[in-house]
C-alpha positions as CSV (number, residue, x, y, z in Angstrom):
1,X,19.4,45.0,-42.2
2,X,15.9,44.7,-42.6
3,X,13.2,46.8,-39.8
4,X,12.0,43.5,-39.4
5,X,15.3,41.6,-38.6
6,X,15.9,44.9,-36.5
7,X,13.5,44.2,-34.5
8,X,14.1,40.8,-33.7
9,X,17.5,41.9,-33.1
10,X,16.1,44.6,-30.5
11,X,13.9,42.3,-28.7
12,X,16.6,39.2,-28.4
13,X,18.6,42.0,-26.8
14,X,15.8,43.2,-24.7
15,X,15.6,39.1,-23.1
16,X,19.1,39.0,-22.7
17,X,19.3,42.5,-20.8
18,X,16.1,41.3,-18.8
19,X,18.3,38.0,-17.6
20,X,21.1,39.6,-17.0
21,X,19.6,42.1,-14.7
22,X,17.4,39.3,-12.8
23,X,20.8,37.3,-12.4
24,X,22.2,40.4,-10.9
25,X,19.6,40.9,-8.8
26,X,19.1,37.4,-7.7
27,X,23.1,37.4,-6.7
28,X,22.9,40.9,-5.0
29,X,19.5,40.2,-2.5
30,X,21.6,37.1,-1.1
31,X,24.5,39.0,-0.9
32,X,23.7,42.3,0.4
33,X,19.7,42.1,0.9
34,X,16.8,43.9,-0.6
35,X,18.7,47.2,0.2
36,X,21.3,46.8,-2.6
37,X,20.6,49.8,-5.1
38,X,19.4,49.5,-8.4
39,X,23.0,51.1,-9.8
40,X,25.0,48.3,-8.1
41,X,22.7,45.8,-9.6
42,X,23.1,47.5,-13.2
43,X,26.8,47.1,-12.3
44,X,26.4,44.0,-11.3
45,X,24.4,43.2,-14.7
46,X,26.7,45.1,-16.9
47,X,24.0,47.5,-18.5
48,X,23.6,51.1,-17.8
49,X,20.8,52.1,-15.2
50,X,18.2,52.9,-17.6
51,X,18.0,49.5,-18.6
52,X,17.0,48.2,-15.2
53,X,14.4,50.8,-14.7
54,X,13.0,50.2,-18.4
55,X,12.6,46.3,-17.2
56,X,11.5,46.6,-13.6
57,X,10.5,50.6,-12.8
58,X,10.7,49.7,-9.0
59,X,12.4,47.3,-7.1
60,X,9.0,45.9,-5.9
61,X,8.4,44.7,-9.6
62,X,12.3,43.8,-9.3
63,X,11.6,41.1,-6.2
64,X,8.2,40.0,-7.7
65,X,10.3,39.2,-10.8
66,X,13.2,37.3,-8.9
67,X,11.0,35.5,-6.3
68,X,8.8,34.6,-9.6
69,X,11.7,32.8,-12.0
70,X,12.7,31.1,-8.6
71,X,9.6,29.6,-7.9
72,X,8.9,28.7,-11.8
73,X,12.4,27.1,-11.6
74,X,11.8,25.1,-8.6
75,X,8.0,24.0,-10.2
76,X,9.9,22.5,-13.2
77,X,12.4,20.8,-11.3
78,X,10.0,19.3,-9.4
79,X,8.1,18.6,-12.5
80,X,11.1,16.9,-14.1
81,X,11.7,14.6,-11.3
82,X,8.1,13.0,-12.0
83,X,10.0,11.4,-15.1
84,X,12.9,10.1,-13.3
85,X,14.0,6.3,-13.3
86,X,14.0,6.2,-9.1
87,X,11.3,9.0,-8.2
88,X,12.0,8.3,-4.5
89,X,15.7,9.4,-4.5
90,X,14.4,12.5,-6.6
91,X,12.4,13.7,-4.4
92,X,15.1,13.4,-1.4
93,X,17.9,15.6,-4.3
94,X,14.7,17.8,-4.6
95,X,14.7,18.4,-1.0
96,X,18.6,18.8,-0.5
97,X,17.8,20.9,-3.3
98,X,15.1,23.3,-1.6
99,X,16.3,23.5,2.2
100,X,20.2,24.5,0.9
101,X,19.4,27.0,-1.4
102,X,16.7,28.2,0.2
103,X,19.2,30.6,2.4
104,X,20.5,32.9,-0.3
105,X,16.2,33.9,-1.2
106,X,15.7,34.5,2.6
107,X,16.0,38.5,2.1
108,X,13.8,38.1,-0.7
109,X,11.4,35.6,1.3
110,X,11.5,37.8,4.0
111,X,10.1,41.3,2.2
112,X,7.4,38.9,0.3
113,X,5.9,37.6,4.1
114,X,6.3,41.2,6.1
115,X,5.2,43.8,3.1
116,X,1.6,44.1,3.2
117,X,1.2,44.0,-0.9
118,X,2.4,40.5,-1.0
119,X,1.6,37.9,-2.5
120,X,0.5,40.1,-5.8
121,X,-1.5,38.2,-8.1
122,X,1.3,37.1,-10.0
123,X,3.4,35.6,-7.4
124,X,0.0,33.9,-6.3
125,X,-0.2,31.9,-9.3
126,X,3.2,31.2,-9.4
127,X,3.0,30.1,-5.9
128,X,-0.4,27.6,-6.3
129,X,1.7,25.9,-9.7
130,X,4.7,25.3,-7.3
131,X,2.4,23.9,-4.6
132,X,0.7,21.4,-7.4
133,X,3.7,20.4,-9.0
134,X,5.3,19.4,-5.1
135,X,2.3,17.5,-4.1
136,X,2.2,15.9,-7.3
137,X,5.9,14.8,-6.5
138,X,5.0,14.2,-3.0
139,X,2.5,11.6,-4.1
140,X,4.2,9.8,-6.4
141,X,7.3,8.9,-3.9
142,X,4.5,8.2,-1.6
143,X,3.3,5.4,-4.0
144,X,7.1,4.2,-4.2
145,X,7.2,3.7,-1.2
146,X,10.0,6.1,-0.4
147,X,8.5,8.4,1.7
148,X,6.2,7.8,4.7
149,X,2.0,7.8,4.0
150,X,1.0,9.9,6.0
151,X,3.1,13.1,5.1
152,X,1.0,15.9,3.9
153,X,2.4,18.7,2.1
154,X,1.8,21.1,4.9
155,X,4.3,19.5,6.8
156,X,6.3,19.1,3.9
157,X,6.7,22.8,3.4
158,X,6.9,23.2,6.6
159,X,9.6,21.0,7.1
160,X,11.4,23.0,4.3
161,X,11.0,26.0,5.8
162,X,12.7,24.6,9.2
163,X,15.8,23.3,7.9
164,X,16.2,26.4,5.9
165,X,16.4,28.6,9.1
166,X,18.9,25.6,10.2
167,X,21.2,26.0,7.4
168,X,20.6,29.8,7.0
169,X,21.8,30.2,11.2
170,X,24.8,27.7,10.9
171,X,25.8,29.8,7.6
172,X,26.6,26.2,6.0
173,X,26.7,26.8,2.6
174,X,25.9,24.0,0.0
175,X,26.7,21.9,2.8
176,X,24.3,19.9,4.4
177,X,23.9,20.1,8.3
178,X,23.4,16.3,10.4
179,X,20.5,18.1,11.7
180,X,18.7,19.1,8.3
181,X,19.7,15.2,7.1
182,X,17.9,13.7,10.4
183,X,14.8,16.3,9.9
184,X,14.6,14.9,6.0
185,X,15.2,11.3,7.2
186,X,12.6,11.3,9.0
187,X,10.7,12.2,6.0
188,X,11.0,8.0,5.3
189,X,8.7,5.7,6.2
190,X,9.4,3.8,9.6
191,X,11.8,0.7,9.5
192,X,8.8,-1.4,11.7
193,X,5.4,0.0,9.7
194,X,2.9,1.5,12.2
195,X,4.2,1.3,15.8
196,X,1.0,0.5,18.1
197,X,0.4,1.3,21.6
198,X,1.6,-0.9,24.1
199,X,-0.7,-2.3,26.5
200,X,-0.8,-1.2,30.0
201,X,0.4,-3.2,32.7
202,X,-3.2,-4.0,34.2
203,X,-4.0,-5.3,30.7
204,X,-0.6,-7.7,31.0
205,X,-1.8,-8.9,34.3
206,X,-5.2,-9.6,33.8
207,X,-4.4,-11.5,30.9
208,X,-1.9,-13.3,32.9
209,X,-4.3,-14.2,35.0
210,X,-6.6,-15.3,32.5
211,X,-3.7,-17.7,31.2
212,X,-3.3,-19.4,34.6
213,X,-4.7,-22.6,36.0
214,X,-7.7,-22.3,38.5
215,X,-6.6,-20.5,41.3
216,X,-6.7,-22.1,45.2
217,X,-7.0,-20.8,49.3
218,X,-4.0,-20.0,50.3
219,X,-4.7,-21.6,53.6
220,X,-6.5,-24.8,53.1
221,X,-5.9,-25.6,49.1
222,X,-9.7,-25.1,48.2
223,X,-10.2,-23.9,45.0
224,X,-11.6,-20.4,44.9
225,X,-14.6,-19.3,42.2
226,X,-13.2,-16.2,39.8
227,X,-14.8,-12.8,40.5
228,X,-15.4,-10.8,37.1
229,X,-13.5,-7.6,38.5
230,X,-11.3,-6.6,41.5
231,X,-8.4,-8.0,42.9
232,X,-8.4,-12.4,42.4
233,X,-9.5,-14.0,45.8
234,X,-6.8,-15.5,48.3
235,X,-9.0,-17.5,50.9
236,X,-12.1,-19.6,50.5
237,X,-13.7,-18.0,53.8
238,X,-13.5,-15.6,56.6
239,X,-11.9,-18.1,58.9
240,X,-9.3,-19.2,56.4
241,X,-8.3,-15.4,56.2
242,X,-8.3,-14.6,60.3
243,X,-6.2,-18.0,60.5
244,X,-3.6,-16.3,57.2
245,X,-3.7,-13.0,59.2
246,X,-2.3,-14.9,62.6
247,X,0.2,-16.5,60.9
248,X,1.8,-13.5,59.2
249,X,1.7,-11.8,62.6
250,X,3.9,-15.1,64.2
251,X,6.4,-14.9,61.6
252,X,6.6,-10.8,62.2
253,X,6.9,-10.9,65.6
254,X,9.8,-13.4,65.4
255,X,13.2,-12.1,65.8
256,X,15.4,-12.0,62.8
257,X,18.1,-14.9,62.3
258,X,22.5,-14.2,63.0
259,X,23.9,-14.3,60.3
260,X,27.0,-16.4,60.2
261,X,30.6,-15.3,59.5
């Protein structure tokens, strides 16, 4: 064997040790957290401990290495549903996607948001290509017409981060919780378009009111002239009002009829 083809042979090695370890330490964070040793990932891995150390010298450079292939996976996912035949329904699988396996990265997520040396410049611009690749997603189902106009992705990610902590507390699984489907339903536009304010029930009446035929005293049938505001006329005068007011008193005043059995 050649030094060159021994060095090709050494460095095709080297990748494969370097995914094994990063599978191993992918499946150990979910399972055991970011406490999990380096030997039981090794073990995990099938390579000796030196091997993991060569790679990654500190399990800081470990996470920032699984957090990393994670996101790059995620950015061409969402990349590759761009090209799909129905873009809409890709970006709902994306989003099954993202909220259900977003529990097994929680310990992972959780170092990266309370460990004052993240994000490092590395999982910065792995984070911004995600970000750019989802809104570029985001947009296009907008234009589809599959999800609602005026979803930003702020609230997109945020939204993912909700349901996460819903299926993460329930322990779920692959499954998908009714309350993580209704929080990504909602991500659809609205069966009616734009719902507008009602009006208000002094709108309703003065338009009724508008709608009506002239109105007339209540006491001698004259018809009355419309004020502009307030409450609509009943008499023509001050007499035709003292003679309403005696009248209401003499039915008051009367006593109530028997009724008959």
């Amino acid at each position: 064997m050649s030094s060159a083809t021994a060095g090709l042979a050494a460095r095709a090695d080297a990748r494969r040790n370097r995914a094994l370890v990063l599978a191993a330490a992918q499946s150990a964070f979910a399972d055991q957290g970011v406490s999990v040793s380096l030997a039981e990932i090794a073990r995990r891995a099938g390579v000796g401990a030196g091997t993991v150390y060569r790679h990654f010298p500190t399990k800081a450079d470990l996470l920032e290495a699984v957090m990393q292939q994670r996101i790059e996976r995620m950015t061409d996912r969402a990349t590759a549903c761009l090209s799909a035949p129905d873009v809409g329904a890709a970006f709902f699988e994306f989003c099954v996607y993202t909220v259900v396996s977003g529990p097994r990265n929680q310990a992972v997520c959780d170092v990266m948001t309370t460990d004052d040396g993240w994000p490092r410049a590395l999982m910065h611009g792995a984070g911004e290509r995600f970000h750019r690749a989802l809104r570029e997603l985001l947009v296009a189902a907008q234009r589809h017409g599959a999800v609602r106009p005026d979803l930003t992705l702020t609230d997109l990610l945020g939204i993912f981060t909700g349901c996460a902590a819903i299926q993460r507390v329930s322990g779920a699984g692959p499954e998908l919780l009714r309350p993580t489907r209704i929080a990504l339903d909602a991500l659809r536009p609205r069966a009616g378009g734009p719902v507008t304010k009602p009006a208000s029930d002094a709108v309703l009446r003065d338009e009724t009111r508008n709608e009506t035929d002239t109105a007339h005293c209540s006491e001698c049938g004259a018809a009355l002239r419309r004020r502009g505001t307030g409450r609509p006329a009943r008499f023509c005068s001050p007499a035709c009002r003292q003679k309403g007011h005696r009248r209401r008193s003499a039915r008051a005043a009367q006593p109530p009829a028997h009724a008959e059995f």
